[in-house]
C-alpha positions as CSV (number, residue, x, y, z in Angstrom):
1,X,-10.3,-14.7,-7.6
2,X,-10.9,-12.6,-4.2
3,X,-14.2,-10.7,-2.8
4,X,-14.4,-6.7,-4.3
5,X,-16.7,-4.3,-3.5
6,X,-18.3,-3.9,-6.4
7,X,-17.5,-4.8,-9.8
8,X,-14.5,-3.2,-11.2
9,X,-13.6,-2.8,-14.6
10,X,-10.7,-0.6,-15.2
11,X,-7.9,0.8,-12.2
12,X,-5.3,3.8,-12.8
13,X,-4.3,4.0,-9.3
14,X,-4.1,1.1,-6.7
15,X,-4.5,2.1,-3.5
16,X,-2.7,-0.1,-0.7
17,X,-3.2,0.1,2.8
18,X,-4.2,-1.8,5.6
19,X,-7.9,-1.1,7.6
20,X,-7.6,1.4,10.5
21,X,-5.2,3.9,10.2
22,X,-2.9,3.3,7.4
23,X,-6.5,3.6,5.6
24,X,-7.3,6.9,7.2
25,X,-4.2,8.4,5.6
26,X,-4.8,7.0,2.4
27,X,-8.3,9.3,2.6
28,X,-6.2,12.1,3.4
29,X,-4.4,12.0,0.0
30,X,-7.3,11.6,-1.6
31,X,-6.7,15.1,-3.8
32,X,-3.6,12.9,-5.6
33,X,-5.7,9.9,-7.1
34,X,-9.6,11.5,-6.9
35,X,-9.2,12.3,-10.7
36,X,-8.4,9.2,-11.7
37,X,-10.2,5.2,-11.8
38,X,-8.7,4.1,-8.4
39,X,-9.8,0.6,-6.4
40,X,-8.2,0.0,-2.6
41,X,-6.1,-3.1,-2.0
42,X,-7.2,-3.9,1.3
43,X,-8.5,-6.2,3.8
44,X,-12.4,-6.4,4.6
45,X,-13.3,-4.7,7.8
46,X,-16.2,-2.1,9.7
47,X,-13.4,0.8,8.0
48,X,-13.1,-1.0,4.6
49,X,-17.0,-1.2,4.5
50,X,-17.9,2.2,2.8
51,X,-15.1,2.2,0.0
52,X,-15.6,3.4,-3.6
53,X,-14.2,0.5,-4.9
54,X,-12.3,-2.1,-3.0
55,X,-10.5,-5.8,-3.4
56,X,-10.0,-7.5,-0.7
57,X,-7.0,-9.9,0.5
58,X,-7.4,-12.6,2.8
59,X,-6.7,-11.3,6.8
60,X,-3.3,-12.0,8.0
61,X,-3.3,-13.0,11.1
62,X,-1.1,-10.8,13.5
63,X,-0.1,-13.7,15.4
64,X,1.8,-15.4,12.2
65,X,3.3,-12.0,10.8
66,X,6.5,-14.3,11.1
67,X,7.6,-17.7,10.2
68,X,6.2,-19.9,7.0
69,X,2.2,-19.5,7.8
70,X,3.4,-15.5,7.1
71,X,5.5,-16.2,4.1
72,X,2.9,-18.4,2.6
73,X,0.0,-15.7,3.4
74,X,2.6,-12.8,2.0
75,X,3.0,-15.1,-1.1
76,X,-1.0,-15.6,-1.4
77,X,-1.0,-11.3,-1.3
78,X,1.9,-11.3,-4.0
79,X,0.6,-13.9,-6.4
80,X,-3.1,-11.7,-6.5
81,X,-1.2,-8.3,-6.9
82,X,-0.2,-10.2,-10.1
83,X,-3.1,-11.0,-10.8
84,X,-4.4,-7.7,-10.0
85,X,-1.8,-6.3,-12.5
86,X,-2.4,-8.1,-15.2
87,X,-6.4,-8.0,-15.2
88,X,-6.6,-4.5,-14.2
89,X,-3.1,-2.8,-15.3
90,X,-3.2,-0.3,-13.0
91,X,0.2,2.2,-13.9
92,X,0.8,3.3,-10.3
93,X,0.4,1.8,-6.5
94,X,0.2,4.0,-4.2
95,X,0.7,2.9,-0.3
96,X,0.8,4.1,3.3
97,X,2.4,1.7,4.6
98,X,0.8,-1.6,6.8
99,X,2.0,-5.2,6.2
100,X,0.2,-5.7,3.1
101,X,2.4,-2.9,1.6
102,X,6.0,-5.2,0.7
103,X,4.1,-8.5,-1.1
104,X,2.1,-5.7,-3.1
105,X,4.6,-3.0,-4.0
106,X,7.8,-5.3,-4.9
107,X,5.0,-7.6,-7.3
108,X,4.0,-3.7,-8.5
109,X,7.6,-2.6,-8.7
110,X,9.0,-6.4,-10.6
111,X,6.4,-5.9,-13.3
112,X,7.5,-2.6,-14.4
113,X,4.9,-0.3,-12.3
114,X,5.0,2.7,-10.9
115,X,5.4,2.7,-7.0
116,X,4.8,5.4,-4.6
117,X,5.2,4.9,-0.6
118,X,4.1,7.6,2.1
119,X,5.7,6.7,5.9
120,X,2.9,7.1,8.7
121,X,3.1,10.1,10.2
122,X,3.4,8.5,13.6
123,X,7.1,7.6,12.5
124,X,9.1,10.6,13.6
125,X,12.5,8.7,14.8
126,X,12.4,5.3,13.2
127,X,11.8,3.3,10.0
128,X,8.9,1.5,10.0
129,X,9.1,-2.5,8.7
130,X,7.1,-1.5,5.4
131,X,9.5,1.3,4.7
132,X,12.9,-0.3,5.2
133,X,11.5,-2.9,2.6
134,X,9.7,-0.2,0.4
135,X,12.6,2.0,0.4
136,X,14.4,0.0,-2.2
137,X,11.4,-0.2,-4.5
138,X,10.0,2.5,-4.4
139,X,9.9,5.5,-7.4
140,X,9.2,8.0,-4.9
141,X,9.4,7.8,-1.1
142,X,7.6,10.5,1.2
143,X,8.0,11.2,4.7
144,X,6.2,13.5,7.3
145,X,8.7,14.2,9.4
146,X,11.9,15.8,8.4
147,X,14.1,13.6,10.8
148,X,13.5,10.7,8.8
149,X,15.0,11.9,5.2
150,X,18.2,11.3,7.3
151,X,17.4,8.6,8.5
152,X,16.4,6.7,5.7
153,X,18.5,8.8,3.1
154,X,18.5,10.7,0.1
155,X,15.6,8.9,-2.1
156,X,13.3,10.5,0.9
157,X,11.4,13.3,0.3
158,X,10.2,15.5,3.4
159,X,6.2,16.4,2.4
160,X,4.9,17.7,5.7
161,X,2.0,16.1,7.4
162,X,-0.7,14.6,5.2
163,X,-3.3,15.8,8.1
């Protein structure tokens, strides 16, 4: 159904994140999912290139994050997370945010799985998109600033930098 990295068989954690960044903080956990089967949900990049195991979504463009092209691109990401779900049955998403992290973690959250979100640590005084939409799906919410458990509320939990 979509390009992955090599073939994959069986995933206990997906691991959702965009390329740049949002990818390099997903590394830094790395001591929560390395002892399990894990596969990134991601796009295909120069970063993306050295992965474990990867899937790839289609590229959204920046330039239609908004509008119909966006909600039928966020709806192409949803309807493969199914997809994802159901040939892989991974029991837990883990994300760090990026714009593939809502179409991803609500399909994880609607069918029943587990669904972890981790703010960028470059948020220190306001929600990010992802998080505002994450917040309400999420089993567990982590931020790296302390500032933001007010801000977002009590579901937040303050874990320090990741870095």
């Amino acid at each position: 159904m979509f390009e992955t990295s090599k073939e994959i068989n069986e995933i206990d954690v997906a691991l959702v994140c965009n390329p740049g960044g949002h990818l390099q903080s997903m590394r830094f956990l790395r001591d929560a999912y390395a002892d399990y089967e894990y596969a990134f949900l991601t796009h295909k990049s120069v970063t993306t290139s050295d992965l474990y195991q990867a899937m790839y979504f289609p590229k959204i463009d920046h330039k239609y994050r908004f509008g119909l092209t966006a909600l039928l691109q966020y709806l192409i990401v949803f309807l493969q997370t199914i997809y994802i779900i159901i040939q892989y049955s991974p029991s837990v998403f883990i994300s760090t945010g990026g714009y593939l992290a809502a179409p991803t973690l609500i399909a994880a959250k609607l069918l029943g799985k587990h669904v972890i979100f981790v703010e960028n640590i470059s948020r220190k005084t306001s929600k990010s998109l992802s998080g505002r939409i994450i917040y309400v799906f999420a089993d567990r919410f982590f931020v790296q600033h302390e500032e933001l458990c007010e801000l977002y509320g009590q579901k937040a939990e303050y874990m320090g930098p990741i870095i």
